[in-house]
N, C-alpha and C positions, 0 to 999 in steps of 0.2 A: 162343547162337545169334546168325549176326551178321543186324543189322536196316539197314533203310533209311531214309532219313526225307524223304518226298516233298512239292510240294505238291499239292492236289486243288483242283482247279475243274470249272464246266459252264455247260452253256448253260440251265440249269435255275433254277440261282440264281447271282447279282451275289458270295454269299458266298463267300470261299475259305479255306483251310485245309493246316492241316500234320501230316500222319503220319508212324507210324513204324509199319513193318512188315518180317517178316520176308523174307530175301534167297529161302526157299522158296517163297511166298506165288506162286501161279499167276495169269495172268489175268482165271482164271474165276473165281476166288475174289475176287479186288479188283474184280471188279462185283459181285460179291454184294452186299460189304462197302460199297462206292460207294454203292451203291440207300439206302443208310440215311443215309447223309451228304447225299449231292447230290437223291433223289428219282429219279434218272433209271435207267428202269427196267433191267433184265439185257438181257430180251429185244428192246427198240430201240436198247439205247445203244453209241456205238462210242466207243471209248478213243484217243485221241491222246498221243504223250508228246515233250513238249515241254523246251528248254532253259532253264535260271535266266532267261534271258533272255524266255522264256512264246515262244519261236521254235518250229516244227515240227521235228522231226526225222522221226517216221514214225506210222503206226497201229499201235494192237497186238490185231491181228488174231486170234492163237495162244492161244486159252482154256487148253492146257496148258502152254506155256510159263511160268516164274516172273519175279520180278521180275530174276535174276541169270542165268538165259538173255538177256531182254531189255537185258543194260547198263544197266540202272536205276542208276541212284547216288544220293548226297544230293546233296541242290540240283535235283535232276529234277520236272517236273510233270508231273503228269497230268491231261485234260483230258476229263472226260466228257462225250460228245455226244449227247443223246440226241433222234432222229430222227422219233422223234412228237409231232407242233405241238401235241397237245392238253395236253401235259407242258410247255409252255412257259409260265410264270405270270411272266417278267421285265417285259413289256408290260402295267404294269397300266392301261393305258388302254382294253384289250381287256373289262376285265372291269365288267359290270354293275351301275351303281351303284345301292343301296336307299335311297332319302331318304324319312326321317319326322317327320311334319308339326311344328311347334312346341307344336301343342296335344294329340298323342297324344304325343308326346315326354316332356311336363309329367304326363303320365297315369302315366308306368309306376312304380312302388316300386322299380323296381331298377337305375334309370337312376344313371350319373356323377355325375351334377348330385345328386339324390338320396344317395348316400353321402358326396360331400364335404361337402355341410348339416350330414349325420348328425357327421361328425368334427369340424368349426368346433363342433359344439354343445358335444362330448364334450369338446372343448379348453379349451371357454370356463368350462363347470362345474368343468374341474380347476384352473385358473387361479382362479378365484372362490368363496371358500369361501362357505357357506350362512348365510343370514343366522341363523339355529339353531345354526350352530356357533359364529359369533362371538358372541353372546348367552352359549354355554355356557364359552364363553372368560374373558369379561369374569367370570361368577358365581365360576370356579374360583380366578382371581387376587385377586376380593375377597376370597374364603374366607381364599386364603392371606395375606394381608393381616392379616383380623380374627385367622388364628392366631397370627401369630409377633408380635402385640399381647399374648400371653397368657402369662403364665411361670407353670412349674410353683412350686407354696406359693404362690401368689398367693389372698386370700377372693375368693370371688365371690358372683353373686346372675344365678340361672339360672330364666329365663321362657319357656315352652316354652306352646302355644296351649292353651287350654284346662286348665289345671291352675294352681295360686298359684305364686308365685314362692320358689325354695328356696336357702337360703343353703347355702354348703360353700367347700370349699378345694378349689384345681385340682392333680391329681395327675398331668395328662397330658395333652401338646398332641405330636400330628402324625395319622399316615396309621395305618389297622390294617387288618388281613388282611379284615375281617367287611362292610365297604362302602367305596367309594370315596369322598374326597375326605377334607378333614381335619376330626377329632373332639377333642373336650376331656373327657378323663377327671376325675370331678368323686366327691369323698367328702364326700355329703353330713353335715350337722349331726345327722339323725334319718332312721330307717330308710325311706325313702323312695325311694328306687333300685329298681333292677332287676339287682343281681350284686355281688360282692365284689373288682373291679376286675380281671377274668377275663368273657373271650368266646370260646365254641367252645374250650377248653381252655389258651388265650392267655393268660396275666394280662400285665396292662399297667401295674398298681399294687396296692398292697394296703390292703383293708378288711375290716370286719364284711359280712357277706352281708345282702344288701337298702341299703345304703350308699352302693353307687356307680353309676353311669352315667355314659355316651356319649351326650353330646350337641355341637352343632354349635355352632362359633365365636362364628357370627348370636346366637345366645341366650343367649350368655355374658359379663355384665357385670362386670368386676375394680373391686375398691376396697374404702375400708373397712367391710366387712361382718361385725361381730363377731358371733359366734356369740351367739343369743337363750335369756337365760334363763328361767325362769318366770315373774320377776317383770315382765320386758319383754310376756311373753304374756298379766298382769295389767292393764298398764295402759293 
């Protein structure tokens, strides 16, 4: 279907604009069409069509007429006029101004001033991590510190609050599936554990059951810790 591609202006808005329609397209239908773009209504507006140049040529008068009855071509304008002043909003000096006060202004929640605060805040917290986090920063890098101090076959000597201190050899330094951060798999000297170097179906090293435990870096001191005979528990 062949089409036209015009431009559209009015006395209604400063805006202009460029279409494309077809060569059947009547009068009356391109003020429908118009009404939606420019605002200026069917029933007052009168159509001018003008040259590339925005010069008059004539009115288009003829609501059945199309655009290829009327010699429309591309580069053509068209210029909606429409003839009721109260449709005319280009004069905004005409129009009624609301001014509100500085101190009801400061009142509302959902004032400009009001959401840009809101976003300087949201920026400034993303920007700035919490002092909670950095704390929990600083804890996870010493961990990882005290761990990789730790090598597996190493004796050690594990003091944990509240219970004596128990010697064993370290069967297992990093991360496991059962809590975060990093743990030391420890087989103990005597059956004093809590598992056989297995958690939730995991094993991470192998002992006698009741043997071994997970416990954490912090509590774990390497050196020479020879395993205690009776006669050491004698004297």
């Amino acid at each position: 279907m062949a089409v036209v591609s015009i431009g559209i202006s009015s006395n209604v808005s400063s805006l202009t604009s460029e279409k494309r329609y077809p060569v059947s397209t009547t009068i009356g239908q391109l003020k429908a069409r118009l009404e939606l773009i420019t605002g200026a209504s069917c029933s007052t507006v009168k159509l001018e069509l003008r040259d590339s140049d925005n010069k008059f040529i004539r009115f288009l008068d003829n609501d059945q007429a199309t655009l290829e009855d009327c010699g429309i071509v591309d580069g053509m304008i068209v210029h909606a006029n429409d003839s009721n002043p109260s449709r005319e909003f280009t004069d905004v000096s005409k129009v009624e101004k609301y001014e509100m006060s500085e101190e009801e202004y400061s009142k509302r929640a959902d004032s400009v001033r009001v959401f840009k605060e809101k976003m300087k805040q949201m920026q400034q917290n993303q920007s700035a991590p919490e002092e909670g986090d950095e704390e929990e920063e600083r804890k996870r890098k010493e961990e990882e510190e005290l761990a990789k101090s730790i090598s597996v076959g190493q004796r050690c000597l594990v003091t944990v609050k509240k219970d004596l201190p128990k010697r064993g050899t370290v069967m297992f330094v990093g991360k496991t599936h059962f809590k975060d951060g990093y743990w030391v798999g420890v087989k103990y000297d005597e059956p004093v554990g809590k598992n056989d170097g297995s958690v939730e179906g995991k094993r991470y090293f192998d002992c006698p059951m009741k043997y071994g435990s997970f416990v954490k870096p912090g509590t774990v001191q390497v050196g020479d810790y020879p395993e205690l005979s009776l006669s050491d528990d004698e004297m």
